[in-house]
N, C-alpha and C positions, 0 to 999 in steps of 0.2 A: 504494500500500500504506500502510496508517497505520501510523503512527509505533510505536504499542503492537505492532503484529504487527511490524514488523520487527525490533525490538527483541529480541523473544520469541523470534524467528527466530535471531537473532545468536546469544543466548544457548545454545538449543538446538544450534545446529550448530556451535559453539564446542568441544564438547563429542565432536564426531566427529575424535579422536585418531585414535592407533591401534594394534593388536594386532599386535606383532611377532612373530615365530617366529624362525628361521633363513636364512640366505643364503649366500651360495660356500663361507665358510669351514662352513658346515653348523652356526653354533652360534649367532647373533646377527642380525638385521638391520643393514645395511648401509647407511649412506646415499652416494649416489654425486653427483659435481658433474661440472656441461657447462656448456659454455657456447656457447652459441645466438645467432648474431648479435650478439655482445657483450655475452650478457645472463648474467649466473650464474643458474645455474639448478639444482634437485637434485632427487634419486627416492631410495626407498629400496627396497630389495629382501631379500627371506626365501626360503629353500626351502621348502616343506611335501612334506610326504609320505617317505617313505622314500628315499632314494639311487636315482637312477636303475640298470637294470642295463648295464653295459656301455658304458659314457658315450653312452646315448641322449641326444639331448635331446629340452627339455620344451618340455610348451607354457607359452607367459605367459598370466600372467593381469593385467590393468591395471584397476586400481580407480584414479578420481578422487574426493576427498574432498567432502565439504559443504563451502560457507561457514567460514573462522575458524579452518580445522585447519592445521597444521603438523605432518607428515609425522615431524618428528623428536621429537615429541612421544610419549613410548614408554607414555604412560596408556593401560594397556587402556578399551577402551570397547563396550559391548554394540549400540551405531550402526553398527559393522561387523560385516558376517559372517564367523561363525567356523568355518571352513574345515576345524580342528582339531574340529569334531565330527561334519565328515561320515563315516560306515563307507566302511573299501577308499578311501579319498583315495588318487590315486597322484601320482609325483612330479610338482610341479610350481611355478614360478617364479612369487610374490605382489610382483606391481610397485604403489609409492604413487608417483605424482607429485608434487611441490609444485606448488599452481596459484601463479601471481604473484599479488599482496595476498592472498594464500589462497584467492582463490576462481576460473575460469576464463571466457577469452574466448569468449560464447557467439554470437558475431556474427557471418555467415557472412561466407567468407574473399570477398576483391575487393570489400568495402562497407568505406569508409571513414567512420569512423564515432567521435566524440569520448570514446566510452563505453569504447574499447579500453584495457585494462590498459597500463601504460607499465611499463617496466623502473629502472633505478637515472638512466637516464640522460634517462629523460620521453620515450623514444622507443617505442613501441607494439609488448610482447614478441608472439612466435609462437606458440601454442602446438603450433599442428599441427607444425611443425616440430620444436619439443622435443619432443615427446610420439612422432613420427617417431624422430628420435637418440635416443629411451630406450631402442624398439623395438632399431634397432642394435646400440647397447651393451648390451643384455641378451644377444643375439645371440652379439655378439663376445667376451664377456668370461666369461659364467656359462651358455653348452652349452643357452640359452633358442634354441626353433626359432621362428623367424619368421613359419613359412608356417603356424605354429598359436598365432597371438595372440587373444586375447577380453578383451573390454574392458566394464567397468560401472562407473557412475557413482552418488554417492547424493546427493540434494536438488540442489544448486549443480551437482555437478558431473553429476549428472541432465540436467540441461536439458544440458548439452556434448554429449550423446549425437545429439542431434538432428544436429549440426555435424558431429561425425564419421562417422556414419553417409554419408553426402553426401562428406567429403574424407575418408576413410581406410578407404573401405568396399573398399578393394582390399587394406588393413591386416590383416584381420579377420574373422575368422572369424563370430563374432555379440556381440550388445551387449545389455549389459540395463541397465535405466532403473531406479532404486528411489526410493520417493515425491518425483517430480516428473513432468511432462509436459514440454510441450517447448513451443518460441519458434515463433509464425507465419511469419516472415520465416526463421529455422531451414531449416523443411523446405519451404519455398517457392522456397529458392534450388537444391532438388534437386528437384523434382519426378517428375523419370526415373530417379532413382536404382538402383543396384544390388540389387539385390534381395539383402538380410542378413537372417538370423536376429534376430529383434528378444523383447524380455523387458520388459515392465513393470510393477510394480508400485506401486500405488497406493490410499490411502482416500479415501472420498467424505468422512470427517470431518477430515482432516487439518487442521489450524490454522493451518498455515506457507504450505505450495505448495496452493493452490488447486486442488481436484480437477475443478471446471466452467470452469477458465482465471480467465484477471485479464483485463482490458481495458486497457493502458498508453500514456494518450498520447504520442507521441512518443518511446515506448520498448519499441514490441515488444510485441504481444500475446503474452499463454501461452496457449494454446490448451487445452482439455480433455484429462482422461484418456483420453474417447470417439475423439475429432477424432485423438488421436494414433495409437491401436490402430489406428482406418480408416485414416491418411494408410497404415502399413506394410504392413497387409493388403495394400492396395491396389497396393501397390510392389510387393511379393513375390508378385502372382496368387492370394492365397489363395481359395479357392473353397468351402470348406466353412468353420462355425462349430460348437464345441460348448461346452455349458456343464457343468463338474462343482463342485457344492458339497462344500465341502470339511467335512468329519465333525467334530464339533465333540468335542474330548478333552478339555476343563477345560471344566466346569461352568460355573466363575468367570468364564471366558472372556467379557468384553464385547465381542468382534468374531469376527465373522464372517469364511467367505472363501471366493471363487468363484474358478476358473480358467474363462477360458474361451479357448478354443485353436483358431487358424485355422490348418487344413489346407490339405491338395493344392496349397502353393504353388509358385512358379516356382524348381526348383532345389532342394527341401528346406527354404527357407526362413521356418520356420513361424512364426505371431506367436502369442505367450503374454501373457494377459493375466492380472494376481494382482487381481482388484478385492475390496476390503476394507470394510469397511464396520465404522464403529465404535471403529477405532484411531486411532491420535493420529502426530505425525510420527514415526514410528519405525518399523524393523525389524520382522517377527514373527519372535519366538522361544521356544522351548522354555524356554532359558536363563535363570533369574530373576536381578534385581541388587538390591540395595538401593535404589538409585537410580529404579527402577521406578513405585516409589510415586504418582512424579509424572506418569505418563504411562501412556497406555493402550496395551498391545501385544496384537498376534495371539500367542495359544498353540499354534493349531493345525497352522502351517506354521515348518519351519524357514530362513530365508532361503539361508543357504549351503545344503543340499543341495537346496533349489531351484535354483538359480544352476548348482551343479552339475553336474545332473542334463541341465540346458538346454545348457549349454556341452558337459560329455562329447559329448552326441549330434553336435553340429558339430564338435567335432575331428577325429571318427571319419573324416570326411568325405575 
């Protein structure tokens, strides 16, 4: 990657804060600390939606940040989805992880490998396993149901998705990918995998994550947005494809955007694809910021009540 993109990269996903609501006490976000093989480690957690009735529990929802963010970092930012504008949201539990140096271990588990995040002590954190005890502790502490976790990653913590599809896809309900693709070596090390509900989106112009893949010596290829859609399809049985263009609502709108949606897979487990065409690393959203100016977004989809929409269907399950 050259130097100028990665930089620009930093910079942008620097910037992927985040959007607090509320948590147990129902009024603030919560940041919680574990410690994971002697490693400090922290999450933060919100409620959204209304009060459960009856002390149901809820389902979680686990977002992994970009690159550069810091969880406790309470700057709203339009890089995340805003959950608070989906209609009829029902209750449920918004888990942020902290990745180590901010960003996560995307290198499948059993390869040892020098690239691996180290802890305070230069010894090589876990994530799966943090990101396991968060499960837990959400479980144990704030009436979050286990047996309906979903989990989505954006840019950095995109590509993790791959990884955990493979080790926690007994975790999980379904996962959704937002502008990144995923590592060769990733879904190579699963190639039998369980068949999940898979979500991703991505644009072919993006600046940052490469939408045709990188080619990385001796560091992992990134494989295409294409290559990824197939690897899951392919996992999940899906047997049919369709494609719908998405209606274009702002004039102004410079991007475009196609879903296309593989059916009749093994178990329900259908793959969604958001291919975009024309946006820049970011989100689409309805939502305009000031900050906008400098980057090109889809108008015509809203990221949270897609994400939604995907995830509602598998909880039901």
């Amino acid at each position: 990657m050259r130097l100028d993109t990665l930089l620009r990269w930093l910079r942008q996903a620097a910037v992927f804060g985040t959007l607090m609501l509320p948590c147990r006490a129902d009024a603030a976000g919560e940041i919680r600390r574990l410690d994971i093989g002697g490693h400090p480690r922290v999450y933060k957690i919100e409620a959204v939606g209304p009060a459960p009735a009856n002390g149901a529990l809820r389902p979680i929802i686990i977002e992994l940040h970009g690159v550069g963010t810091d969880v406790r970092d309470a700057n709203a930012s339009r890089f995340f989805p805003n959950f608070s504008t989906v209609t009829g949201m029902p209750s449920v539990l918004l888990v942020r992880p902290q990745g180590a140096n901010r960003t996560w271990d995307t290198i499948p588990g059993g390869v040892s490998d020098w690239r691996r995040l180290s802890g305070t002590d230069g010894v090589p954190v876990d994530d799966i396993a943090f990101l396991r005890a968060v499960l837990a502790d959400v479980a144990a502490n704030d009436g979050g149901d286990p047996k309906r976790a979903v989990l989505y990653g954006i840019s950095a913590g995109g590509y993790m998705t791959g990884r955990l599809s493979c080790e926690m896809s007994d975790a999980l309900r379904a996962i959704g990918n937002l502008i990144a693709t995923s590592s060769r070596d990733q879904l190579e090390a699963c190639p039998q995998g369980k068949p999940l509900p898979y979500l991703l989106l991505m644009s072919k112009t993006d600046p940052v994550n490469p939408y045709a893949g990188l080619k990385r010596d001796g560091s992992g290829d990134l494989i295409s947005a294409e290559e990824t859609v197939a690897h899951f399809a392919r996992r999940n049985g899906c047997r049919i494809a369709t494609e719908e263009t998405v209606p274009v609502t702002d004039a102004n709108d410079r991007s475009t955007a196609v879903i296309v949606r593989h059916g009749e897979c093994t178990g329900g487990a259908e793959v969604l694809f958001y291919r975009l065409d024309g946006a820049g690393h970011t989100l689409p959203s309805r939502i305009r910021y000031d900050s906008d100016r400098d980057n090109v977004v889809n108008r015509n989809i809203e990221t949270a009540q897609e994400l939604w929409s995907f995830f509602a269907r598998h909880l039901r399950r």
